[in-house]
Backbone as JSON, one array per atom type, in Angstrom:
{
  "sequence": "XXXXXXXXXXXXXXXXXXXXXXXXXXXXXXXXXXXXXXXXXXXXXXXXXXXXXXXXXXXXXXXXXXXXXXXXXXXXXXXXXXXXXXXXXXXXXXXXXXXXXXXXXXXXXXXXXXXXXXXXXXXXXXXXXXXXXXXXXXXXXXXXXXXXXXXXXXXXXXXXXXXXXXXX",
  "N": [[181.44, -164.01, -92.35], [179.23, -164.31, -90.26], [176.33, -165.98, -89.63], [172.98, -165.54, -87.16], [170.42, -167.4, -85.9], [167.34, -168.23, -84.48], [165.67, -171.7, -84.09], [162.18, -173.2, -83.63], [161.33, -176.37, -83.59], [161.11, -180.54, -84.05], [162.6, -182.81, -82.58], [164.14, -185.09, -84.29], [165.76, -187.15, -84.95], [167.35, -189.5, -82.65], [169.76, -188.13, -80.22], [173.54, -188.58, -80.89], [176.45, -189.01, -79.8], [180.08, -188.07, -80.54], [183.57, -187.61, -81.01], [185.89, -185.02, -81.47], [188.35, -184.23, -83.96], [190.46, -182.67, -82.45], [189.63, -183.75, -79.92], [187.54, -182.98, -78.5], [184.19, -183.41, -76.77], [181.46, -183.46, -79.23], [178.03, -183.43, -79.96], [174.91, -184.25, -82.03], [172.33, -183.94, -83.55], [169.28, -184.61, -85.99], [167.16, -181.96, -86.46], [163.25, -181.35, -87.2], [161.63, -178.27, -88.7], [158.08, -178.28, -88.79], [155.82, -175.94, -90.99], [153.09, -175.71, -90.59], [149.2, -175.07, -91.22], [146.07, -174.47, -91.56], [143.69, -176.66, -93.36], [141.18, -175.71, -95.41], [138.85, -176.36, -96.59], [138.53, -179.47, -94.68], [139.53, -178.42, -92.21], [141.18, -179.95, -90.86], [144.85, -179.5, -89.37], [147.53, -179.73, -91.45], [150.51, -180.25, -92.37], [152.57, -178.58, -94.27], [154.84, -177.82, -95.39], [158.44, -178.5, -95.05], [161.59, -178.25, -93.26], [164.83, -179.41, -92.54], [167.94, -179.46, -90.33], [171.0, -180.0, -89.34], [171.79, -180.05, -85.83], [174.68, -179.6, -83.93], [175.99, -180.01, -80.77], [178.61, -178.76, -78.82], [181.44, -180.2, -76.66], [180.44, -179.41, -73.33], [178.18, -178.91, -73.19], [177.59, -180.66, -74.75], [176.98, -183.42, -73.59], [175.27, -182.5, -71.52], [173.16, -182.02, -73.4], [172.83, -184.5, -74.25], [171.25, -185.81, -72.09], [169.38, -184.7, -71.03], [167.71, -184.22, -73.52], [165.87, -185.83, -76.54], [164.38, -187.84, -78.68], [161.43, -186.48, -80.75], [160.56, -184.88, -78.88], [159.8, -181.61, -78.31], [161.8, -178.45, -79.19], [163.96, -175.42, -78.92], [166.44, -173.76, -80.95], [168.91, -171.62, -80.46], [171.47, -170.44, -82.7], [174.31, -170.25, -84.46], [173.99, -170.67, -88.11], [175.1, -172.27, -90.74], [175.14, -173.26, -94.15], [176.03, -175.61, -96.71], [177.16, -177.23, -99.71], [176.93, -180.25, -100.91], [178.64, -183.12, -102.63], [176.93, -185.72, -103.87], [176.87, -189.66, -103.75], [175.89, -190.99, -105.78], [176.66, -188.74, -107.69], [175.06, -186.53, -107.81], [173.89, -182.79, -106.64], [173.77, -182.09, -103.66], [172.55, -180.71, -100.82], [173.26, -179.1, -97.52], [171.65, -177.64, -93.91], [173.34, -176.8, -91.42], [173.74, -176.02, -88.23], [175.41, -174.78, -85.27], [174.93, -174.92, -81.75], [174.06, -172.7, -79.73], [172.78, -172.06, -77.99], [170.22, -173.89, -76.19], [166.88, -175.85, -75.76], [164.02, -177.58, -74.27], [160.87, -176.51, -75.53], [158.35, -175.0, -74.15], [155.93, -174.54, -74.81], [154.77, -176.99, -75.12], [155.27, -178.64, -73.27], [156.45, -179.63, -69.81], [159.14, -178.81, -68.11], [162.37, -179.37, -66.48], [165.39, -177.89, -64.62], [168.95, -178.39, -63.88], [171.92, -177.24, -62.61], [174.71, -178.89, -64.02], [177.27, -179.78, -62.15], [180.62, -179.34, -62.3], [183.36, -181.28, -61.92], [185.96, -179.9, -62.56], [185.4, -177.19, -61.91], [184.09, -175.68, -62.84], [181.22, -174.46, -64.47], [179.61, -173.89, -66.37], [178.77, -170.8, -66.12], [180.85, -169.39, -66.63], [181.82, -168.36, -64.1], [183.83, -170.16, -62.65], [183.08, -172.69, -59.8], [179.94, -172.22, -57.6], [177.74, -172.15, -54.81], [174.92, -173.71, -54.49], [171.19, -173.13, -55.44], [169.29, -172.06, -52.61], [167.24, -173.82, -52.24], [166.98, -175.45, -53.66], [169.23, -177.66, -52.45], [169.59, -178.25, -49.19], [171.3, -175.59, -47.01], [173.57, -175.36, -48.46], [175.11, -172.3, -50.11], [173.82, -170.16, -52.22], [175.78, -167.5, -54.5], [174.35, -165.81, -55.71], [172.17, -165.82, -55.6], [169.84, -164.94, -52.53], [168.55, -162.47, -54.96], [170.15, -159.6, -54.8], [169.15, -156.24, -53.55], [166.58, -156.3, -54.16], [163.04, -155.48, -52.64], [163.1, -156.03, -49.21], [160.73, -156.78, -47.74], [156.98, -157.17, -48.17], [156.21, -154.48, -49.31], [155.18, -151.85, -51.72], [156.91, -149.7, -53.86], [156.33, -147.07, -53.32], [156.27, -147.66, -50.0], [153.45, -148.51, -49.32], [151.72, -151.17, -48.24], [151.46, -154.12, -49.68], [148.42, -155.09, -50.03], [146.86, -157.12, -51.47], [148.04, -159.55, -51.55], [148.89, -162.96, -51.4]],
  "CA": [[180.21, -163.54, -91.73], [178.0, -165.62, -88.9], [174.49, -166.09, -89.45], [172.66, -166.7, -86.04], [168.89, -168.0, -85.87], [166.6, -169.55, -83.82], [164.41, -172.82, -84.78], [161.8, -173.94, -82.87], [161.19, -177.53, -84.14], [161.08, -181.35, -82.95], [163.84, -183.74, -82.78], [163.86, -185.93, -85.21], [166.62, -188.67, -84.96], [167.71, -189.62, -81.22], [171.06, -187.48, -80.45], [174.71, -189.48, -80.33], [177.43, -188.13, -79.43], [181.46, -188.31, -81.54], [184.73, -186.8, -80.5], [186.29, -184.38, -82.65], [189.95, -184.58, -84.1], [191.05, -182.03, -80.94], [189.2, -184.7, -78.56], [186.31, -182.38, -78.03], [182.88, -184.18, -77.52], [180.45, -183.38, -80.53], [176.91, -184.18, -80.01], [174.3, -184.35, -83.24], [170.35, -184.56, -83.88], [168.49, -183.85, -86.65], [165.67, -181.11, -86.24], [162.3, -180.66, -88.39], [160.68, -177.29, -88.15], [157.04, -177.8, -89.59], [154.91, -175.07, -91.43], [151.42, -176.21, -90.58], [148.19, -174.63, -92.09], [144.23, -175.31, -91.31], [142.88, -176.97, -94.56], [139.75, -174.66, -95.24], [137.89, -177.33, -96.55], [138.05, -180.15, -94.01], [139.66, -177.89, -91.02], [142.22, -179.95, -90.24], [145.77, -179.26, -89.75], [148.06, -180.05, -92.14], [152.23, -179.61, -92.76], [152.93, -177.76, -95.9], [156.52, -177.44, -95.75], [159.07, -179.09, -93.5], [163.05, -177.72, -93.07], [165.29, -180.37, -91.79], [168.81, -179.21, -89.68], [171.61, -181.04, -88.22], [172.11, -179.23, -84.56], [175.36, -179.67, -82.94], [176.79, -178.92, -79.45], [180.18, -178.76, -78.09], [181.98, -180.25, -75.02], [180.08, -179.66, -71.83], [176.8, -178.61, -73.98], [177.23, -182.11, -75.92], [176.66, -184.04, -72.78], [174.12, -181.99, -71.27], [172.18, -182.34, -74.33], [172.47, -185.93, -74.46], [171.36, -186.38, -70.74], [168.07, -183.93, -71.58], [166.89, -184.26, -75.28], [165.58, -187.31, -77.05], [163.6, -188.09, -79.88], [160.43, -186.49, -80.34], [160.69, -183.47, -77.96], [159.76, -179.93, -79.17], [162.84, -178.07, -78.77], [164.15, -174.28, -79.28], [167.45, -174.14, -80.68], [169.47, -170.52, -81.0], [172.53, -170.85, -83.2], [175.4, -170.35, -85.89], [173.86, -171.27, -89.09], [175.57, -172.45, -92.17], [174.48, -173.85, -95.6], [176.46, -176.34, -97.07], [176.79, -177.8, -100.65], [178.3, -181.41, -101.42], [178.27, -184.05, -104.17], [176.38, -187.64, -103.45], [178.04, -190.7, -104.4], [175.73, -190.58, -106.88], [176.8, -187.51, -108.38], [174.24, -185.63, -107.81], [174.5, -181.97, -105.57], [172.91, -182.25, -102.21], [171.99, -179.72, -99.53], [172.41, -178.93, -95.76], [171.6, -176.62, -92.87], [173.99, -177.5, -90.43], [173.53, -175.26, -86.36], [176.23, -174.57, -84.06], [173.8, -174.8, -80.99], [175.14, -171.71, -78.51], [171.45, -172.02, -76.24], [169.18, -175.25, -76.41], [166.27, -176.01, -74.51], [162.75, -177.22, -74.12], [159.84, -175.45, -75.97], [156.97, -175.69, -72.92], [154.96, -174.82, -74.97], [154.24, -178.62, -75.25], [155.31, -179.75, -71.78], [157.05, -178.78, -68.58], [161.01, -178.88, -67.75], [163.59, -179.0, -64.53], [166.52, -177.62, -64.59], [169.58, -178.72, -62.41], [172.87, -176.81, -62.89], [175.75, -179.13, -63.44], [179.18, -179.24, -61.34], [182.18, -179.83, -62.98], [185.16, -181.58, -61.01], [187.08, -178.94, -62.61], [185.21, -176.17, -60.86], [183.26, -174.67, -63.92], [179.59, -174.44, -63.99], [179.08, -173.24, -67.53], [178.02, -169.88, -66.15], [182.23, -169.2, -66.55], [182.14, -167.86, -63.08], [183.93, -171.31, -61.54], [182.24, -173.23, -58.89], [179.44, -171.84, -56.91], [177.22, -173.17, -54.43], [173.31, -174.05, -55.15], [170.28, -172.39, -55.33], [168.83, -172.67, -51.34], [165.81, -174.52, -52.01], [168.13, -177.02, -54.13], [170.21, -178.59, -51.34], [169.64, -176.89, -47.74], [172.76, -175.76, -45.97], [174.13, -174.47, -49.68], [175.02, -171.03, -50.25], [174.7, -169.74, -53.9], [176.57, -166.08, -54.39], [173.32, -164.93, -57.1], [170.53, -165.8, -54.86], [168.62, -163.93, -53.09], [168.7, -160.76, -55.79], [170.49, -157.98, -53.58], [168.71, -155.02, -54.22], [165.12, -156.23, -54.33], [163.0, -155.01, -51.22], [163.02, -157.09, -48.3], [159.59, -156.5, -47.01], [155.71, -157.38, -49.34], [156.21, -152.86, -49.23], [155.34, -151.36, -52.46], [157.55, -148.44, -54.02], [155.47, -146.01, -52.45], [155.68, -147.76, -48.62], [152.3, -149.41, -48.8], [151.86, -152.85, -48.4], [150.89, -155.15, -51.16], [146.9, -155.78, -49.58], [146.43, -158.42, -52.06], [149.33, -160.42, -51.72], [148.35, -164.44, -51.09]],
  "C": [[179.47, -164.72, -91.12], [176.42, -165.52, -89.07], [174.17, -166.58, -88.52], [170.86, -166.72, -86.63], [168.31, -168.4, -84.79], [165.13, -169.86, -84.24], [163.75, -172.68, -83.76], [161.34, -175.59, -84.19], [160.71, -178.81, -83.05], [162.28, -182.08, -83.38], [163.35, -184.76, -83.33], [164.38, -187.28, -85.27], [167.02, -188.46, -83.48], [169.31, -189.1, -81.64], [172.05, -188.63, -80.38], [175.83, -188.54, -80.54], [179.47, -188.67, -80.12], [182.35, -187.66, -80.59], [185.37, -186.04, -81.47], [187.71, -184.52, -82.75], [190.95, -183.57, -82.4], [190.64, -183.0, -79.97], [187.63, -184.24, -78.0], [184.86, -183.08, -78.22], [181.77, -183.25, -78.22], [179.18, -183.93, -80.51], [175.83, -183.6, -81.26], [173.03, -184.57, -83.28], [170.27, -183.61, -84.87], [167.17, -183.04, -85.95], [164.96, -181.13, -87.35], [161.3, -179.46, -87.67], [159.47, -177.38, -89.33], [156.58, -176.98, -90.24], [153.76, -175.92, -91.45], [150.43, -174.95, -90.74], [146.83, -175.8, -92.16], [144.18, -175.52, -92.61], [141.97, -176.45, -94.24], [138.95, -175.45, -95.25], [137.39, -178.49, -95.15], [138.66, -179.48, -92.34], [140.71, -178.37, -90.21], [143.45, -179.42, -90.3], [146.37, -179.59, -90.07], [149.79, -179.48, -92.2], [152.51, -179.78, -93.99], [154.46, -178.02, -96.5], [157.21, -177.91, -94.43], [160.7, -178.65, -93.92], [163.44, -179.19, -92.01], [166.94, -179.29, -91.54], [169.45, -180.08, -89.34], [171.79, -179.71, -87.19], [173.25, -180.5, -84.24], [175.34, -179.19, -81.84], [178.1, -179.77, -79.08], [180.44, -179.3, -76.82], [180.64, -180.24, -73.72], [178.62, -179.39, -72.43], [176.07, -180.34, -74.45], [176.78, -183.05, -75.11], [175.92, -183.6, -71.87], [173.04, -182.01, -72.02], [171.68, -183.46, -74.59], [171.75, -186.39, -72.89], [169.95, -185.49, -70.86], [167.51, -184.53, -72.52], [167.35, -185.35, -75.94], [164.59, -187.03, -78.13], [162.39, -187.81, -79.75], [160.47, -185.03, -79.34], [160.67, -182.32, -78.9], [160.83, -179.19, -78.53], [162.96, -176.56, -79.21], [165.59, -173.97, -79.12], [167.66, -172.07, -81.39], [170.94, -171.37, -81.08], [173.33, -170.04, -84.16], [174.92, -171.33, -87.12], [175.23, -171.11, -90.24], [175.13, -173.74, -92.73], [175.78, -174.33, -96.49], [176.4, -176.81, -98.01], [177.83, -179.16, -100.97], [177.79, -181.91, -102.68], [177.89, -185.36, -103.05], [177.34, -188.61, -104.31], [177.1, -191.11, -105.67], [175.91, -190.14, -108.06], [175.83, -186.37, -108.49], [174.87, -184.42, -106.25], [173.44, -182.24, -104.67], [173.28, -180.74, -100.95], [172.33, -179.65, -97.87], [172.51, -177.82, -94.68], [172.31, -177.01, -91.84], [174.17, -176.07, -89.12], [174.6, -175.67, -85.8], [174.98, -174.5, -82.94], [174.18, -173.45, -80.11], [173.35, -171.51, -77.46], [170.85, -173.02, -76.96], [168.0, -175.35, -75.49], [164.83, -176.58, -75.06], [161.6, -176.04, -74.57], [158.75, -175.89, -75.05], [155.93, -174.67, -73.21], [153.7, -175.67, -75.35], [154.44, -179.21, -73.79], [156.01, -178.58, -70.6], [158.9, -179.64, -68.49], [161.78, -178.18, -66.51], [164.57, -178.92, -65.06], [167.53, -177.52, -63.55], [170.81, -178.18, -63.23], [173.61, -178.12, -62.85], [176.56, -178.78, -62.94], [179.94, -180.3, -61.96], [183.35, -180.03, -61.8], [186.07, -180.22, -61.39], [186.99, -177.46, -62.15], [184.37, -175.58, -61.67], [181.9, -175.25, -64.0], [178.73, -174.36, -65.25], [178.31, -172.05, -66.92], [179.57, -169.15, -66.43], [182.63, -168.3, -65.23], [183.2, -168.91, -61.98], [182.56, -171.55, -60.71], [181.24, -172.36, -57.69], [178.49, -172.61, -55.87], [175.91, -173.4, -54.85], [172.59, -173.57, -54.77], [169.62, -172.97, -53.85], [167.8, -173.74, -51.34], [166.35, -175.89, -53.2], [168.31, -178.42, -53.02], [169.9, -177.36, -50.03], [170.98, -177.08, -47.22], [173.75, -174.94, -47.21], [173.84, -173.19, -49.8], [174.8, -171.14, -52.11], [174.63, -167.73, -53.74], [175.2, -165.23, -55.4], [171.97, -164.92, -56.27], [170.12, -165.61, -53.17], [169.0, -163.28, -54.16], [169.18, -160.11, -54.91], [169.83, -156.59, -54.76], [167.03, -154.95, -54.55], [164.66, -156.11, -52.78], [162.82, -156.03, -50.36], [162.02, -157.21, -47.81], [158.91, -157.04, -48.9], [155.43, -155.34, -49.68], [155.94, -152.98, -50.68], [156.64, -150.27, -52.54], [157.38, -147.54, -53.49], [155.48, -146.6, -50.94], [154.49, -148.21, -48.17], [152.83, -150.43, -49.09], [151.31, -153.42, -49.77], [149.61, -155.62, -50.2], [146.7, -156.85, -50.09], [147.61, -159.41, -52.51], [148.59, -162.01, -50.7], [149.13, -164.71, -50.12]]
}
């Protein structure tokens, strides 16, 4: 059975990136998702409780992630959880939450974020459609096959055949 989730959190340790025994690149950051809570008394806010995560991503994810997200950034990760139990060299048992990442991104509700599709030499886009061309207002002179919308009206017309009067 798959447990999915999604954190929002911040990044905690700067990502780096491994190869896995197949060759596949593996990229890694810890996340902490706060629980903060006004103190009544003096009003400020305070963190109660903190969850720590490792987030992975895979291959073409793992280097998109590393080329985005850095240390410090509020992030919003949907994933494949699993909970993990080892031994320390210690001997003691130890704990962890370890994320498959399968969407990553920017939480803006702290900042603002651009997004530029990569292109893959090998033709794939990560949308698994192969190579397409770019959004018009990208690159001029580029087609892309998704944009316009077909099917939205071509005119400022309402549903009804009026105009939109208060259109800027």
């Amino acid at each position: 059975m798959t447990d999915h989730l999604t954190i929002r959190g911040v990044v905690g340790t700067e990502p780096r990136i491994s190869n896995g025994a197949s060759g596949a690149s593996i990229a890694k950051f810890r996340l902490v998702s706060n629980e903060r809570r006004q103190d009544p008394e003096s009003g400020q806010w305070v963190d109660v409780h903190s969850n720590w995560f490792t987030v992975s991503c895979f291959r073409a994810m793992a280097s998109n992630m590393l080329a985005s997200i850095h240390m410090g950034d509020h992030v919003v990760v949907y994933g494949k959880v699993q909970l993990r139990e080892f031994d320390r060299a210690d001997g003691t048992r130890g704990f962890s939450a370890d994320v498959e990442a399968l969407s990553l991104g920017h939480d803006l509700r702290f900042g603002v974020s651009t997004f530029e599709r990569v292109r893959r030499q090998d033709g794939e886009d990560g949308r698994g459609g192969g190579a397409r061309g770019r959004h018009p207002h990208a690159a001029a002179g580029e087609a892309d096959e998704d944009f316009p919308v077909k099917g939205w009206p071509e005119s400022d017309a309402e549903p009804n055949g009026e105009a939109d009067t208060n259109a800027a």
